[in-house]
VONUFI-630398 format. One record per residue (C-alpha): residue in one letter; x, y, z. Coordinates in steps of 0.05 Angstrom, whole numbers, padded with zeros to 5 digits. Last residue first. Layout:
// VONUFI-630398
+----+--------+--------+--------+
| aa |      X |      Y |      Z |
+----+--------+--------+--------+
|  a |      X |      Y |      Z |
...
+----+--------+--------+--------+
// end
This chain:
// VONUFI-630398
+----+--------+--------+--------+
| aa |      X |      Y |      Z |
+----+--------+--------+--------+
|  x | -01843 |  01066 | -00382 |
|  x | -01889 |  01114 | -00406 |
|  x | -01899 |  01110 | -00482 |
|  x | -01859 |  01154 | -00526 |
|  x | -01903 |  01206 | -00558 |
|  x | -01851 |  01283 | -00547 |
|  x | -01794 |  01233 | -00583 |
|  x | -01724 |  01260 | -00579 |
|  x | -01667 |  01221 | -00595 |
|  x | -01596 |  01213 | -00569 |
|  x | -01526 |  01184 | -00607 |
|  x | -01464 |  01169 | -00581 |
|  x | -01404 |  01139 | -00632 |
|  x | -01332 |  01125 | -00620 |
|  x | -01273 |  01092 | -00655 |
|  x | -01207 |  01099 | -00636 |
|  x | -01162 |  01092 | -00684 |
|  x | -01128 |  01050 | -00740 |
|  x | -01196 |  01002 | -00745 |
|  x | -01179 |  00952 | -00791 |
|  x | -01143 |  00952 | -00858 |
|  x | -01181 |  00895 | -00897 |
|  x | -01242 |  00900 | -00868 |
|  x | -01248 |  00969 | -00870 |
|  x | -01307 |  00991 | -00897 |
|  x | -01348 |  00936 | -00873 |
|  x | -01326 |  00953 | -00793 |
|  x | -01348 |  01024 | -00813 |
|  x | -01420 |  01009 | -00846 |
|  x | -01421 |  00950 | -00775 |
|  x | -01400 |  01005 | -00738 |
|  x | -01458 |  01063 | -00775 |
|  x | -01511 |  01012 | -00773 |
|  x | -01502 |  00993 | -00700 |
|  x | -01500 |  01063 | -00674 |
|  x | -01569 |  01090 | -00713 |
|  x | -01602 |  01027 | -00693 |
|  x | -01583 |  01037 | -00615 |
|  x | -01614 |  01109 | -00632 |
|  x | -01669 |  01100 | -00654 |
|  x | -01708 |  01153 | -00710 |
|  x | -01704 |  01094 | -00757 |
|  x | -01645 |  01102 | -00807 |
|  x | -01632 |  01119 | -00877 |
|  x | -01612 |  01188 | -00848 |
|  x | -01555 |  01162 | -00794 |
|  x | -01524 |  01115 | -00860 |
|  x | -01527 |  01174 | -00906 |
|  x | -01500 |  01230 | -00862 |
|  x | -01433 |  01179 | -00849 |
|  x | -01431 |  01160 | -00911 |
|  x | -01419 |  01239 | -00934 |
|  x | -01372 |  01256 | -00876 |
|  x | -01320 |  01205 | -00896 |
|  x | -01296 |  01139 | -00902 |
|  x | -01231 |  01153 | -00926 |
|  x | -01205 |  01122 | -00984 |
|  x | -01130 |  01091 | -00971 |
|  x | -01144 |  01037 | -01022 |
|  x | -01140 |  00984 | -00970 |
|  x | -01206 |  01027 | -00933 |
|  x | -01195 |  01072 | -00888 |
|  x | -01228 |  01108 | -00830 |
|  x | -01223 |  01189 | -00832 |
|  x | -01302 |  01189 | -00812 |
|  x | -01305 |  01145 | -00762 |
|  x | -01240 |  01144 | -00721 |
|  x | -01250 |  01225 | -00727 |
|  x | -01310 |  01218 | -00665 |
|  x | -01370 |  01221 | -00659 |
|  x | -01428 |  01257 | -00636 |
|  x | -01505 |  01234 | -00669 |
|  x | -01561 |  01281 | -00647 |
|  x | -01638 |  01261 | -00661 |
|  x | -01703 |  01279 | -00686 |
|  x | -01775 |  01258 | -00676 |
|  x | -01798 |  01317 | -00643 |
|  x | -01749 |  01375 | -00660 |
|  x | -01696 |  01399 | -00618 |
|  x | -01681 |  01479 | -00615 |
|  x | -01615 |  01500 | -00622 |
|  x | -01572 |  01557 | -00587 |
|  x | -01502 |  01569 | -00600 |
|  x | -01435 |  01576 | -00557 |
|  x | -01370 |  01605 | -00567 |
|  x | -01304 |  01598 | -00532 |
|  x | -01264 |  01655 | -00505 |
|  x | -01176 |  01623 | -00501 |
|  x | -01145 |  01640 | -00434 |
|  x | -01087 |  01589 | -00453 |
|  x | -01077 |  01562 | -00526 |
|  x | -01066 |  01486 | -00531 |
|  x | -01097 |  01442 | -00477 |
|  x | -01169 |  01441 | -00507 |
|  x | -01177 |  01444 | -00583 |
|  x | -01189 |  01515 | -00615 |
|  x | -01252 |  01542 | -00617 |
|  x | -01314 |  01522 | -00664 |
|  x | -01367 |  01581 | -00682 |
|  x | -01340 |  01600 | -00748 |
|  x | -01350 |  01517 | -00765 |
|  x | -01418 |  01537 | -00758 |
|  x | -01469 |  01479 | -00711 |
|  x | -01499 |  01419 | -00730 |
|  x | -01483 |  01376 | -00792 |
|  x | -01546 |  01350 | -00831 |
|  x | -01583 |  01295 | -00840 |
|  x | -01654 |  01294 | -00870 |
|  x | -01717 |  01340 | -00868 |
|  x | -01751 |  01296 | -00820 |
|  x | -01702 |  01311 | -00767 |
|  x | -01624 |  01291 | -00763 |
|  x | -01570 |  01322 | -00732 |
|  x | -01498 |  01312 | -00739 |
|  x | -01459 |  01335 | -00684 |
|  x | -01394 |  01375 | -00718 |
|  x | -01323 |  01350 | -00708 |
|  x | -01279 |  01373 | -00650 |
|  x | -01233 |  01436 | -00649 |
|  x | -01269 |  01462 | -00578 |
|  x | -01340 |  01463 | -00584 |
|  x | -01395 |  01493 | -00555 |
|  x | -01467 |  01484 | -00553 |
|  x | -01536 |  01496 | -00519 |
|  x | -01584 |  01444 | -00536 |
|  x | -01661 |  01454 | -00539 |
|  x | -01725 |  01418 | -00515 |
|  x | -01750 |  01461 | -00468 |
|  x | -01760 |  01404 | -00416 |
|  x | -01698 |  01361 | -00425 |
|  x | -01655 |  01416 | -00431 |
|  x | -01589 |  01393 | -00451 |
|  x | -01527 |  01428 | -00450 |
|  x | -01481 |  01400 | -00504 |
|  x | -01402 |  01399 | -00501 |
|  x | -01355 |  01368 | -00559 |
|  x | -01285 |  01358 | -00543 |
|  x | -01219 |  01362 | -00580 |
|  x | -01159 |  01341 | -00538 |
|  x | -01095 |  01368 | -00528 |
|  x | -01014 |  01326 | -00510 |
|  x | -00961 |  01371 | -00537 |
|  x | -00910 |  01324 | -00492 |
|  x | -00936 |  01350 | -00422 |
|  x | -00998 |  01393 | -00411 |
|  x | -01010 |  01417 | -00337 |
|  x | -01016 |  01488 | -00347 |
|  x | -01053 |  01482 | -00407 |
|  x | -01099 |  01433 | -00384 |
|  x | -01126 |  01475 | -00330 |
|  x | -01137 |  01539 | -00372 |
|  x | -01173 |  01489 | -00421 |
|  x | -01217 |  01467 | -00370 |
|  x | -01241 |  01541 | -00355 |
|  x | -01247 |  01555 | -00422 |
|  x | -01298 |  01499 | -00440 |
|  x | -01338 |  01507 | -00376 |
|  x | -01340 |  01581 | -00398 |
|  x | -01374 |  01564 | -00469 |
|  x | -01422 |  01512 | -00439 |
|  x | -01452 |  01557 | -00396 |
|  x | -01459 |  01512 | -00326 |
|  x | -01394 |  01529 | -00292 |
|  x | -01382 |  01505 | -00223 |
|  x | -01423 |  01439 | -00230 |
|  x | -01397 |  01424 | -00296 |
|  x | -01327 |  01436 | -00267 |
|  x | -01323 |  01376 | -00216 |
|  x | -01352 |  01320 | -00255 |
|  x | -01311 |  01355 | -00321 |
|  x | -01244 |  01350 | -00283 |
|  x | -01259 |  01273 | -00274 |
|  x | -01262 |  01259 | -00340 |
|  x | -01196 |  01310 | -00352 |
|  x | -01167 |  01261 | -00308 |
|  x | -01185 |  01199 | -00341 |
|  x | -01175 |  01221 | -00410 |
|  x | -01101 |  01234 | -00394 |
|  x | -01093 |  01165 | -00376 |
|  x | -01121 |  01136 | -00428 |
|  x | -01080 |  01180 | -00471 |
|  x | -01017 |  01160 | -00439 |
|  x | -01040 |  01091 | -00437 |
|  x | -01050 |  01073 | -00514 |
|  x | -01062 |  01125 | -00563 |
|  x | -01047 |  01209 | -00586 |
|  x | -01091 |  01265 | -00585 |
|  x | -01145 |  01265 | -00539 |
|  x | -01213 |  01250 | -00570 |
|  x | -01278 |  01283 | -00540 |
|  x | -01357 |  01274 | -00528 |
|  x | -01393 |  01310 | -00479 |
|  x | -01462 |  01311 | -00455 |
|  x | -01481 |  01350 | -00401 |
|  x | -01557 |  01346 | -00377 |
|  x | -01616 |  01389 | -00345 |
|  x | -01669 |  01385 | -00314 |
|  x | -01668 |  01442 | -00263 |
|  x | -01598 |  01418 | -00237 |
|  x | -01545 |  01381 | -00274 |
|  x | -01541 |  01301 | -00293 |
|  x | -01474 |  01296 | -00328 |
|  x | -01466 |  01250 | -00382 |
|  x | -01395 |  01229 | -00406 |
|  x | -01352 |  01212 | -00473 |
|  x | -01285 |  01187 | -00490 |
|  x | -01228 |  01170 | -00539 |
|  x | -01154 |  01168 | -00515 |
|  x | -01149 |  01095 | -00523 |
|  x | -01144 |  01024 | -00500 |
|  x | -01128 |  00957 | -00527 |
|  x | -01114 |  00980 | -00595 |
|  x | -01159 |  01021 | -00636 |
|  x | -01207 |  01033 | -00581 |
|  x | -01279 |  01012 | -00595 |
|  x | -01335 |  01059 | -00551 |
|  x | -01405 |  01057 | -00570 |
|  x | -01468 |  01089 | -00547 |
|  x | -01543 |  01096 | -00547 |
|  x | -01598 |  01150 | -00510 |
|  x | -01668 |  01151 | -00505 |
|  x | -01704 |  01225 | -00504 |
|  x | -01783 |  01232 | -00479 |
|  x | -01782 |  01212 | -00411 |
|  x | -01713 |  01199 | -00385 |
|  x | -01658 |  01154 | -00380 |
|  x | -01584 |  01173 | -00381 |
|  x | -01546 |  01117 | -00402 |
|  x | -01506 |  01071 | -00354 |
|  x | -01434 |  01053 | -00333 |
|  x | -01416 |  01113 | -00360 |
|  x | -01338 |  01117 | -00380 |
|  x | -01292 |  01139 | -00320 |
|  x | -01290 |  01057 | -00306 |
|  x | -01271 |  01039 | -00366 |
|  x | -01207 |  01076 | -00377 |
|  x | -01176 |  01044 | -00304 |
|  x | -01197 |  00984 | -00330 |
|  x | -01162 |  00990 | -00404 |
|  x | -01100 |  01026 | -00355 |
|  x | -01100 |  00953 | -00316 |
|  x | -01099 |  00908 | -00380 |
|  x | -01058 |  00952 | -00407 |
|  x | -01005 |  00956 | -00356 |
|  x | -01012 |  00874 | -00344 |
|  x | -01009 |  00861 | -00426 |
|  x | -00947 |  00912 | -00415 |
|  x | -00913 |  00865 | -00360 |
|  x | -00932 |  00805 | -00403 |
|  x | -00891 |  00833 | -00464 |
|  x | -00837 |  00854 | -00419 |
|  x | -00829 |  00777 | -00386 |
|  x | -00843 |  00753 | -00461 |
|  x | -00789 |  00793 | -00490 |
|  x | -00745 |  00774 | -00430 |
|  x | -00752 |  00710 | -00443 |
|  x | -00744 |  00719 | -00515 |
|  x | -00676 |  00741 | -00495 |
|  x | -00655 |  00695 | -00455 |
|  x | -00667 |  00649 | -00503 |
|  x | -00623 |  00683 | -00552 |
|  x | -00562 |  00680 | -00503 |
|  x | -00568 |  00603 | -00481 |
|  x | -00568 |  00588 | -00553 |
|  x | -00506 |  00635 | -00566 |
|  x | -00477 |  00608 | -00497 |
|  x | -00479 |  00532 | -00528 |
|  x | -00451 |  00541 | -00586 |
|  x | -00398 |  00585 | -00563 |
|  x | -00377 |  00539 | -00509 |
|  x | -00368 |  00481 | -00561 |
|  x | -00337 |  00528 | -00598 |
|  x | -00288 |  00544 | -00542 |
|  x | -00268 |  00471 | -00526 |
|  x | -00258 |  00460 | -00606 |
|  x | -00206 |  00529 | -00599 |
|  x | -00180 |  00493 | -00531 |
|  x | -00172 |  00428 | -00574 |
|  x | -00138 |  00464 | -00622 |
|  x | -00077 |  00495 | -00577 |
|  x | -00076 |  00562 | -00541 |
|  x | -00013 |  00600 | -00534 |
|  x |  00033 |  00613 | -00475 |
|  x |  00073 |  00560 | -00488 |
|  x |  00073 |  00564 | -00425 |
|  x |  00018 |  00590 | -00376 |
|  x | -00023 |  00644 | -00374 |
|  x | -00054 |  00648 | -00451 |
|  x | -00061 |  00715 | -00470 |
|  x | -00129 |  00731 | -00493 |
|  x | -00203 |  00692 | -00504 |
|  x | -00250 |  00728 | -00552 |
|  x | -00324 |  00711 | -00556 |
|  x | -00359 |  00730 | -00612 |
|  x | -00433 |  00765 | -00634 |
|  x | -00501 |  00738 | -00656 |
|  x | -00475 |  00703 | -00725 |
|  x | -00540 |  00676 | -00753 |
|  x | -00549 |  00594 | -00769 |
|  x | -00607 |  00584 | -00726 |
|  x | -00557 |  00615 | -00674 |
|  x | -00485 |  00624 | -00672 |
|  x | -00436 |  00666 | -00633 |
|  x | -00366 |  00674 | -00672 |
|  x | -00303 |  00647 | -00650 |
|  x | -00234 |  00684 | -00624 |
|  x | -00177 |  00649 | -00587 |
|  x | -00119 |  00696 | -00587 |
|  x | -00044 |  00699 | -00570 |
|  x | -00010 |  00764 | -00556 |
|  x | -00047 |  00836 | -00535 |
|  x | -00002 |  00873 | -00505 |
|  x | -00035 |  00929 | -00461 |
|  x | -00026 |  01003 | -00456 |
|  x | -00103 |  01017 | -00462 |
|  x | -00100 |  01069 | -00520 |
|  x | -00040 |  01033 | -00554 |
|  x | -00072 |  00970 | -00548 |
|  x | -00137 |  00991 | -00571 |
|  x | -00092 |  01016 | -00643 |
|  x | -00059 |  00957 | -00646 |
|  x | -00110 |  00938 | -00713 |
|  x | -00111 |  00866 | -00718 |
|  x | -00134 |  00837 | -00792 |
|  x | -00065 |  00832 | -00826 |
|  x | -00049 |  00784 | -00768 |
|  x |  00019 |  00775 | -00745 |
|  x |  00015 |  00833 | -00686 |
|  x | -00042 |  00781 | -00662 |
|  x |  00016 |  00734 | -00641 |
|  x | -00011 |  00659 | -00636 |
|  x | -00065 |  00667 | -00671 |
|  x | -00138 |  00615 | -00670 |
|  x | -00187 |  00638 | -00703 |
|  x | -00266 |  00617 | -00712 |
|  x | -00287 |  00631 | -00780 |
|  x | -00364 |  00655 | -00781 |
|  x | -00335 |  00709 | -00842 |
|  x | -00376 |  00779 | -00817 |
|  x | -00366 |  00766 | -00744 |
|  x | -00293 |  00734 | -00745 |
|  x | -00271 |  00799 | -00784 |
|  x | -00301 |  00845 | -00739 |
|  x | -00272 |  00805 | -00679 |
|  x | -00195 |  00806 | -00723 |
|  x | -00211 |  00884 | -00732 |
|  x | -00267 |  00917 | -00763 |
|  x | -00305 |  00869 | -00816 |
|  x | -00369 |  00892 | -00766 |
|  x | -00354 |  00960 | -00740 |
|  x | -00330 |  00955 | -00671 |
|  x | -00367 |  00991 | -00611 |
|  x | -00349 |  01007 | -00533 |
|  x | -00288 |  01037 | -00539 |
|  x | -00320 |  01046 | -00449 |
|  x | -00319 |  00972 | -00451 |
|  x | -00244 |  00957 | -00473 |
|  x | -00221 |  01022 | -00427 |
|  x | -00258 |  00974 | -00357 |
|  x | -00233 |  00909 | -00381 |
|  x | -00159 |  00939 | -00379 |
|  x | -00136 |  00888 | -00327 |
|  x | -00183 |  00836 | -00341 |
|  x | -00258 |  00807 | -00359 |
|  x | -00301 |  00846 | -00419 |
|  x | -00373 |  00831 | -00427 |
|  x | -00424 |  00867 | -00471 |
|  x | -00377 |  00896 | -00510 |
|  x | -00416 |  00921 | -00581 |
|  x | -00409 |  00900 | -00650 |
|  x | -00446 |  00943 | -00699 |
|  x | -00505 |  00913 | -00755 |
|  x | -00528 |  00985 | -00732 |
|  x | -00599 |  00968 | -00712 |
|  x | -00589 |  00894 | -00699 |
|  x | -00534 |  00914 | -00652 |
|  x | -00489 |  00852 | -00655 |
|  x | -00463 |  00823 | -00588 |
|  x | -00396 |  00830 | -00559 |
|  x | -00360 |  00784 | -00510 |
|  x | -00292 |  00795 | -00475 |
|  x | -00238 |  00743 | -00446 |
|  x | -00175 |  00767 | -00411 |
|  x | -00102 |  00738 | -00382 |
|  x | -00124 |  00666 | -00400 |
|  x | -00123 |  00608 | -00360 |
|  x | -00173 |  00572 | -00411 |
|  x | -00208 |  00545 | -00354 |
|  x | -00204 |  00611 | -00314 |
|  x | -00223 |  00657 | -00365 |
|  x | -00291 |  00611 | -00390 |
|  x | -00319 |  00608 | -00322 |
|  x | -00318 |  00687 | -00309 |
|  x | -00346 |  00693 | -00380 |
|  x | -00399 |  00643 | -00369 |
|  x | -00422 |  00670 | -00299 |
|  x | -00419 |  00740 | -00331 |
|  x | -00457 |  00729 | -00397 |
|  x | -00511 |  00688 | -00357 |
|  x | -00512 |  00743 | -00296 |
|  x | -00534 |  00795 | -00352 |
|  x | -00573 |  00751 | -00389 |
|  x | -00620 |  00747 | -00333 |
|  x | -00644 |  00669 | -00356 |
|  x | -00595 |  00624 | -00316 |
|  x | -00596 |  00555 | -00301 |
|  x | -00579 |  00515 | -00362 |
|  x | -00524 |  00568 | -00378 |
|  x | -00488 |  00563 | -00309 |
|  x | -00493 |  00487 | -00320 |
|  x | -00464 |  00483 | -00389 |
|  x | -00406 |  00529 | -00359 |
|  x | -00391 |  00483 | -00307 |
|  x | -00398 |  00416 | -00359 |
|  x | -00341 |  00454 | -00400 |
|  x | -00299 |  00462 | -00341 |
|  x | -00299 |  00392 | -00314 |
|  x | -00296 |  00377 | -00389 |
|  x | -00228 |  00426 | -00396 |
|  x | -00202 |  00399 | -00325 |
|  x | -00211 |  00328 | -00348 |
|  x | -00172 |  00348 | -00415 |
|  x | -00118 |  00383 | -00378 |
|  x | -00112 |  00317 | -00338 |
|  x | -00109 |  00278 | -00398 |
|  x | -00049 |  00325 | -00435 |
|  x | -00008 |  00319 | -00367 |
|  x | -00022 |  00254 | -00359 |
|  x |  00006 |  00233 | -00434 |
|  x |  00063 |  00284 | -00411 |
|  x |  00083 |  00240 | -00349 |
|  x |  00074 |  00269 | -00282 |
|  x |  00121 |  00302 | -00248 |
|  x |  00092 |  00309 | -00174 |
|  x |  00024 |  00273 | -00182 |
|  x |  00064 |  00219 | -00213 |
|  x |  00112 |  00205 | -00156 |
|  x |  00057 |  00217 | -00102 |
|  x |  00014 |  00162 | -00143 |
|  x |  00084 |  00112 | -00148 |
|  x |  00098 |  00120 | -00061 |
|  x |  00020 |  00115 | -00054 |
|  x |  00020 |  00051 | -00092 |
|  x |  00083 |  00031 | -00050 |
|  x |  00052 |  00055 |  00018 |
|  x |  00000 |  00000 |  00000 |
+----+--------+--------+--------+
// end
């Protein structure tokens, strides 16, 4: 027994070469199987490029290792990781043009290298040497593959021990590597695509509720006038709204705007300036001055050019008239037995809300017919398109409200499914909204 351990101390202390090269090979698949594991367990692509990078310079022994990725934009290479003495001035260059140096050249060609003495290579420029004051010697470099596409490279520098170059089984050892960091690499990716995709899904899903709830939850009801809606955001929400406000001596706000723009900043913005209107129409009942004074407040607060145009109608549910002002929105369309027509003189419309401080708004007077009705909408309606670019227009809007019944829950699904029709190729590209009211001095007593 102490003779076995006599012959195992002897070899352990100058071992034969054959031993040398197969315990450098056990240490290189001991290694190899460490980096495998780092990959298999790690999706934060910033620990994975680390933990592989840190793994990868101490089983090559090298004096520095560095990754860079592509920039899909800029086709560029960029460090992601650099390890060693001058890591910190190799990051802060920063970017290499692809075909730019021996890791440009790797990156547009797929070669993997293997050079003793860089200085030999036509391809090495010394020029991050000189800037760094480091000597850049021997050099593993292999490109980063996936599904056949060169991601990026990994460089391995200055081998630590004698001959102080790398050999081809450490350049097979790093391909290996390579393979298996460019796969581990583009999955982490997509799982951080889906972790950001689900965290906006979660935003919107949130921001859609948030939208919903400032929007009635009921129609007004009352004697002699019925009331419809419909709301359709482009995408999952939108900047579009509209509101009834039950006032004193029978009367009602009804307002109808867009704000300019999509998607949760818009939604967002809607919901305030919803809840500014609950407060205001109280304060100021003249249509006109409830229009300035929330324009005042959206001025000062305004961020980005954000501005909305709005439509505001005082309803008196006993006289039977509509007092109106509007601020840069489309014109009601109103519709009697003499036919559709737009409501209101363009001369009369202000500017949109949010724009133009201490702006004086306008107002007019109309008297509502029996049997007649008031459609406000939106620009998602008329400047829809169809896969010719046409837009649908004022004109098929006025025929499709006057070749209906005097209803308005007819009036709203003729002119979405007209709409939805007209663009079936193209889709809705914004916000679609529609409310329509009707007057009728003989409806039956509910």
């Amino acid at each position: 027994m102490t003779m076995i351990n006599n012959i195992f101390g002897q070899l352990t202390a100058s071992p034969p070469k054959d031993l040398t090269a197969c315990i450098r090979k056990v240490e290189r698949l001991s290694n190899c199987i460490e980096i495998a594991n780092l990959i298999n367990s790690e999706l934060s692509i910033g620990k994975l490029l680390s933990s592989v990078m840190e793994t990868t310079k101490k089983a090559f022994t090298a004096d520095a290792v560095s990754l860079l990725l592509i920039d899909e934009p800029t086709g560029d290479l960029t460090f992601q990781i650099a390890l060693g003495d001058v890591s910190q001035e190799i990051k802060e260059i920063y970017r290499l043009k692809k075909g730019e140096g021996i890791a440009g050249r790797v990156a547009q060609t797929g070669i993997p290298l293997n050079i003793e003495d860089v200085y030999d290579h036509p391809d090495f420029s010394p020029d991050y040497d000189r800037k760094t004051s480091y000597r850049t010697r021997a050099m593993l470099c292999v490109p980063l593959k996936v599904r056949g596409e060169i991601i990026g490279v990994i460089q391995v520098i200055n081998k630590m021990t004698e001959p102080f170059v790398f050999t081809s089984e450490e350049l097979e050892m790093l391909i290996t590597i390579s393979s298996s960091a460019a796969v581990a690499i583009d999955t982490a990716k997509m799982h951080r695509i889906i972790i950001q995709r689900e965290t906006l899904e979660r935003d919107l899903k949130l921001a859609k509720e948030v939208q919903e709830s400032f929007l009635p939850k009921s129609l007004p009801e009352y004697q002699t006038y019925t009331f419809s809606a419909v709301n359709e955001p482009a995408l999952e929400i939108g900047g579009d709204f509209y509101n009834f406000f039950k006032l004193p001596a029978n009367k009602l706000g009804i307002v109808l705007g867009d704000v300019s723009g999509k998607g949760i900043s818009a939604s967002l913005f809607m919901a305030r300036l919803t809840s500014d209107l609950l407060y205001y129409t109280l304060l100021y009942p003249e249509p006109r001055t409830l229009l300035a004074q929330v324009n005042n407040v959206l001025c000062e607060r305004a961020k980005r050019g954000m501005f909305v145009t709005m439509v505001y109608l005082l309803l008196d549910t006993v006289e039977n008239r509509i007092i109106m002002a509007n601020a840069g929105h489309m014109s009601p369309v109103y519709t009697d037995e003499d036919g559709a027509r737009l409501l209101g003189h363009d001369s009369k419309k202000g500017p949109p809300l949010g724009i133009i401080p201490f702006v004086e708004f306008e107002q007019e007077t109309f008297h509502i017919e029996d049997n007649s009705s008031i459609a406000l909408y939106t620009d998602g309606i008329i400047e829809a398109k169809d896969n010719a670019g046409e837009l649908y227009g004022i004109r098929r809007l006025l025929k499709i409200i006057q070749d209906q019944p005097n209803d308005p829950k007819m009036i709203c699904d003729a002119v979405t499914r007209s709409v939805d029709s007209f663009t079936t190729a193209e889709g809705h590209s914004d916000d679609l909204t529609l409310l329509v009211f009707s007057h009728h001095s003989n409806l039956p007593e509910t």
